[in-house]
N, C-alpha and C positions, 0 to 999 in steps of 0.2 A: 200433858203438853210439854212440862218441862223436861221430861225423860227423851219424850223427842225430838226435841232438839238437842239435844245432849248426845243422842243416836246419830242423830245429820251431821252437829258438828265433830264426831270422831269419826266418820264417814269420810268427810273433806278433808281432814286431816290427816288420814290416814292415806287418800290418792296423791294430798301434797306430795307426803312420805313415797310413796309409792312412783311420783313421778320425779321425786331428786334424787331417787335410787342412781340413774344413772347418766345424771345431766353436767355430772362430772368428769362424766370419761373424757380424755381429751381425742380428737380427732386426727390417727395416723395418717399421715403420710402416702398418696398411693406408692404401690408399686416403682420402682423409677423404667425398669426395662416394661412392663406393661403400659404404662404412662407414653411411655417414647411409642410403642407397637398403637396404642390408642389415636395417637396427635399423625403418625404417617396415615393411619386408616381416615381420618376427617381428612386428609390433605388433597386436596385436587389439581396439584400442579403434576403436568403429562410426565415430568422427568422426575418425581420425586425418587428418591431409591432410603430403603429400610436397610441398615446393617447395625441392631440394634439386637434384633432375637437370635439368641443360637437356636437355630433350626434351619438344616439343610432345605435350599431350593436348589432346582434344577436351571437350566441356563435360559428357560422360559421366566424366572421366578417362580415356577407353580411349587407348590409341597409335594416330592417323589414319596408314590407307593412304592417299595422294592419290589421289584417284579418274586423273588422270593419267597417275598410276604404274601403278595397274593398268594402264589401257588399253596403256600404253607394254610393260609384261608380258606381257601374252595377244599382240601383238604381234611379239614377239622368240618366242616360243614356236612360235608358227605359222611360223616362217620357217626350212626348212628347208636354206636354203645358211648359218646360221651353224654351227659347231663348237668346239673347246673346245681350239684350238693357241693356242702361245703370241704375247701381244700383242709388238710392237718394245718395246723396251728403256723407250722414252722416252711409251710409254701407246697409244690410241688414238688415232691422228691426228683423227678425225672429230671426236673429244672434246676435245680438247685444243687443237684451234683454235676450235672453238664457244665451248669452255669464256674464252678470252681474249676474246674480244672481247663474250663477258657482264660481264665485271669491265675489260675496257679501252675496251671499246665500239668498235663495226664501223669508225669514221673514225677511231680512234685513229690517231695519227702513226708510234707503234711500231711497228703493226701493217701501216700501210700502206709503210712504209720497209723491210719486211724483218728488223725487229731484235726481233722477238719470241720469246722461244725457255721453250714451254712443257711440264710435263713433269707427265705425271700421276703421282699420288703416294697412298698409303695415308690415304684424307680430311686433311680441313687439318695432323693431328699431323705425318702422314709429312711435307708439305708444309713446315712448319717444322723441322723435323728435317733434309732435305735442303737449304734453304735453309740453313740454322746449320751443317750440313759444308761446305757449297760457301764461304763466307764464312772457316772455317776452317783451310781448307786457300787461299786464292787472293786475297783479300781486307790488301788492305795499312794493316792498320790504323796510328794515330796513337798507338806503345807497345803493351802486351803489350793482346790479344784483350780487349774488350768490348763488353757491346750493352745500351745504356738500355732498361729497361722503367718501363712506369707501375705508378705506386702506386696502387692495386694493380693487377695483371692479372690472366690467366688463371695457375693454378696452375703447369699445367704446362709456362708458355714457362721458367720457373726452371731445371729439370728438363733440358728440350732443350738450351738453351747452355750447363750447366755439363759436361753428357755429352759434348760437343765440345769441351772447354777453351776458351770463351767465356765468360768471368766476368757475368754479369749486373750492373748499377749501376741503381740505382732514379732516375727524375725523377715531380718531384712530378705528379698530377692528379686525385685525387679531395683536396676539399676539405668537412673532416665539418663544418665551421657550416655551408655555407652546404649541404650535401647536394649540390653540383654540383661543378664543373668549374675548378683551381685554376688558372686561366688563365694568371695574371703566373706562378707556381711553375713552370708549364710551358715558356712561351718565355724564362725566367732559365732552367731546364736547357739550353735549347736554345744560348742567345748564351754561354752560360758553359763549358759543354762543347768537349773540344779538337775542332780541325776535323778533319773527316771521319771525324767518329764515326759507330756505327749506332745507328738509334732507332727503334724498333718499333713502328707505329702500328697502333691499331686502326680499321680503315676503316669501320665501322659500327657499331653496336648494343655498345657496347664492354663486353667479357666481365671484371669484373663489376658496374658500378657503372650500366650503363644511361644516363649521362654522354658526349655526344658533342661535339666542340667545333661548334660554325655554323660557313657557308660564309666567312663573312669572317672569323673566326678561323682557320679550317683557309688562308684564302687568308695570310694573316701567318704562321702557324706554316711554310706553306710557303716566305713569304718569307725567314724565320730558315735555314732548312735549306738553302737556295739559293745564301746570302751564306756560310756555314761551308762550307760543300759537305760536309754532312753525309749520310749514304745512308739512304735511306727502306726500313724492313723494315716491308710491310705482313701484317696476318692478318686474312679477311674469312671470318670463319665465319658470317656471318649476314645475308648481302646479300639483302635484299628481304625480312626479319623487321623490320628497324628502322621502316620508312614502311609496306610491303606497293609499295611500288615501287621495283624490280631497279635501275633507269637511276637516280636520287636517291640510293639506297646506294650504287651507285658511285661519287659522285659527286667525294670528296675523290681516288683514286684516279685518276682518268680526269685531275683538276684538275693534277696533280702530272707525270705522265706529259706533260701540255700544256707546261708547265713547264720540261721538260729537265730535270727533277730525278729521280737515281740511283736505281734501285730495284727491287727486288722484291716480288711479290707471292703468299701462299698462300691457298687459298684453299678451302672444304668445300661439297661441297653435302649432309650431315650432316642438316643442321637445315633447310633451303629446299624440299628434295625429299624430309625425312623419310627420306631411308635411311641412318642410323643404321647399319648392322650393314653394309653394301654396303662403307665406306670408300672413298666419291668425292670424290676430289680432284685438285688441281693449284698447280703451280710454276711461276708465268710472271716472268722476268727481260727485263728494260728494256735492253738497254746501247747503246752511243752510237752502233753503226751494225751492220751486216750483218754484215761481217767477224769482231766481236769477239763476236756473237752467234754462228757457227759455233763459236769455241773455247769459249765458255760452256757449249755445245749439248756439245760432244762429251766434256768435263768433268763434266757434272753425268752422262750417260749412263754414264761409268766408276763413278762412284759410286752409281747409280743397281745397276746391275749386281752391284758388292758386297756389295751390299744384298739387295733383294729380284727382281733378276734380272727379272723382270717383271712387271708391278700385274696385278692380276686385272681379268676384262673384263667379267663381270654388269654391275655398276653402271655402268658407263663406257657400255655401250653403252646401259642404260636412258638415262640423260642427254644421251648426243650423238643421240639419237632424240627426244628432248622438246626439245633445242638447236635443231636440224635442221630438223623439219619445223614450219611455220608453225600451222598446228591445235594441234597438241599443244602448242605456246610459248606459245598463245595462254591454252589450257585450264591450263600451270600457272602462268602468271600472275594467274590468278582462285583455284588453288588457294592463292595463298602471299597472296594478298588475304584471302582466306576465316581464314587465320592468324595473321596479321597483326593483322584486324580484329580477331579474336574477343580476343586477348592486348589491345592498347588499351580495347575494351570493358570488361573487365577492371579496368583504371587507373582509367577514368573511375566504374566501379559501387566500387571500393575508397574512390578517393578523397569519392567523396560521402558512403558511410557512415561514414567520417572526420572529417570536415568539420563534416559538416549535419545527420546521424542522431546518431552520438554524442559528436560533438564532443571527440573526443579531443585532450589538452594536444598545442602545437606546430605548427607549420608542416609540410604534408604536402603542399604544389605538386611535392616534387620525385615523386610518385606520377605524375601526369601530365605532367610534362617531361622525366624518362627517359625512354629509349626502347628497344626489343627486349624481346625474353627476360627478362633479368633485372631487379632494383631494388632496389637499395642503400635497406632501409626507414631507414635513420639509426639505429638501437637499438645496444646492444655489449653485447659478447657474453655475460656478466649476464642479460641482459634474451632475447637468443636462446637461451640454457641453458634459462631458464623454461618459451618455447614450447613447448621439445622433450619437456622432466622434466612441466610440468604439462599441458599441451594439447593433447600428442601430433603437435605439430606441425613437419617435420622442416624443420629451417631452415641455412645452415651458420652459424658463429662469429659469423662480421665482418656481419651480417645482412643478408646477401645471399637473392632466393628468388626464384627462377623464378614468373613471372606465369602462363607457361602451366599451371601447377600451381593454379593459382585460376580456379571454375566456378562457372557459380549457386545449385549447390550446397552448395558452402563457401566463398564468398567472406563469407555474413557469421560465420560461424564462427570465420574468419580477422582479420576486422575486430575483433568483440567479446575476441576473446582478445590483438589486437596493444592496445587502447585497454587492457585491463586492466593488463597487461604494461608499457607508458605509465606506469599510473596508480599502479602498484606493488601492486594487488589479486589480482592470479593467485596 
């Protein structure tokens, strides 16, 4: 008898045990841009408008297939020698070399030397993710692990290098008087910063201030990074959204790579090709010849494999098919034009009813001098609370709001409510 209770009470004790295992985690934080996309979906007011998610809608709102994509679809469906074994380690070869020489371009020097080594990835996250392990683990930094990002960036490059034990260090680049681009703040991080630091550029349409430096800024900023021999970490999740021309959005990338200057690149087609949910991406590394590219290659492959073992091949093969064949390259170069335009369009109908219609207090140039997706409307976050609380308009904090999220529909709705908000009447 006494043995069994002696069995019961280490039984009990043992579930106690077993249930404070993990009554200490504490409870994150949702999402903030899924939280905002969550509270517009409960909302029931007829004019609400979402400019919270980067994801292209059309000027219905609805989410565009590209008509390309289908095609590239019905396509791959009809073709009965594909099947459903697993991709090499390192992605789709077909994808993964098209995918390079879209973001390095066909003459690139890397490409043509042999020292290209690219690696498809779970769209641009996975891509910065493996990049920030391979840097982690191989990467001889100057003192304990760090990587500059700008003020601000994308939320979650924070997120991916502290995950890796790469502490994040902020350099200046959004500047709120002037609503642009804090140029001297930038290249002082860069000259002041110890040498052979990493510094994470955004190669286009920069996620979230819509703030990109010019070609003869990016040509000096690349000069600072050349003289430090600092390593260039780029993330182009939006090549050919910034102008609606692929070769132009390259452009700072392609410039740097000419250069001789360190570096990698990730890179999404998320937002360009609209497949969102597909996660196409890729990881292409630069290094200085053939040789070191083999060990790069067979490095990032091990890790690669720890990981997620093999990238799925849907999306991969929709893209190295629209890569690949010339008709189709041709067709979604007009669909990401069609994109493109319709978000500038956009700018240009905001900024006039700004302007000229209601002449809302302040300077609003930077409406149409940003560029991409996004636009740092210059308000704080006071004045973004209001849109949300009184005009059901889902915006995030730092007032930031997706362009493609404004239609002819409610761009003036958008307008009337930011000029009141301005004016302190909402």
């Amino acid at each position: 008898m006494a043995t069994r209770i002696k069995q019961l009470i280490n039984y009990i004790s043992g579930a106690d045990m077993s249930a404070e295992l993990w009554q200490d985690v504490p409870l994150a934080p949702p999402d903030s841009i899924f939280k905002l996309t969550a509270a517009y979906k409960a909302d029931t007011y007829d004019k609400k408008v979402n400019l919270g998610v980067g994801a292209y809608r059309d000027d219905d709102n609805k989410p565009w297939i590209l008509p390309v994509v289908k095609k590239a679809t019905q396509i791959l469906l009809n073709d009965e020698t594909l099947d459903h074994e697993y991709l090499p380690i390192t992605g789709l070869p077909e994808f993964t070399a098209a995918a390079a020489k879209l973001i390095l371009g066909a003459d690139s020097p890397a490409i043509k030397e042999g020292r290209t080594v690219s690696v498809q990835t779970i769209s641009g996250t996975g891509a910065n993710h493996l990049g920030a392990l391979f840097l982690s683990r191989f990467y001889k930094f100057n003192g304990a692990p760090k990587i500059y990002l700008s003020n601000p960036t994308w939320a979650n490059h924070h997120a991916i290098f502290k995950n890796v034990g790469i502490e994040p260090v902020e350099y200046p680049y959004y500047d709120p008087k002037t609503i642009g681009l804090d140029y001297t703040g930038f290249i002082g991080a860069l000259q002041e910063a110890p040498a052979r630091s990493v510094f994470l550029l955004h190669a286009c349409a920069h996620n979230p201030t819509g703030v990109d430096p010019t070609q003869e800024q990016w040509k000096a900023i690349a000069n600072v990074i050349a003289e430090k021999k600092h390593y260039a970490f780029f993330d182009c999740a939006y090549q050919g959204f910034a102008s609606g021309d692929l070769d132009k959005d390259a452009w700072a990338v392609r410039y740097f790579v000419e250069q001789g200057i360190p570096l990698l690149v990730c890179q999404s087609f998320a937002k360009n090709a609209g497949l969102y949910g597909e996660r196409v991406g890729a990881l292409h590394v630069a290094p200085p010849n053939k040789e070191t590219a083999e060990r790069v290659k067979s490095q990032l492959s091990v890790l690669q494999r720890s990981e997620i073992s093999n990238p799925p091949s849907h999306g991969a093969r929709l893209v190295s098919l629209i890569l690949n064949d010339p008709q189709l390259f041709g067709e979604w170069k007009r669909d990401i034009e069609t994109m493109a335009g319709r978000i500038i369009d956009m700018r240009n109908v905001l900024y006039k009813l700004l302007t000229e219609e209601l002449k809302t207090p302040g300077n609003w140039d930077h409406i149409i001098n940003q560029i991409g997706m996004f636009s740092f409307t210059g308000i704080n976050p006071e004045q973004s609370k209001a849109l949300t609380e009184k005009a059901h308009i889902y915006l995030t904090a730092n007032g930031r709001i997706s362009m493609a999220g404004l239609n002819s529909h409610n761009v003036r709705y958008f307008a009337e409510s930011l000029d009141k908000v301005v004016r302190g009447t909402l």
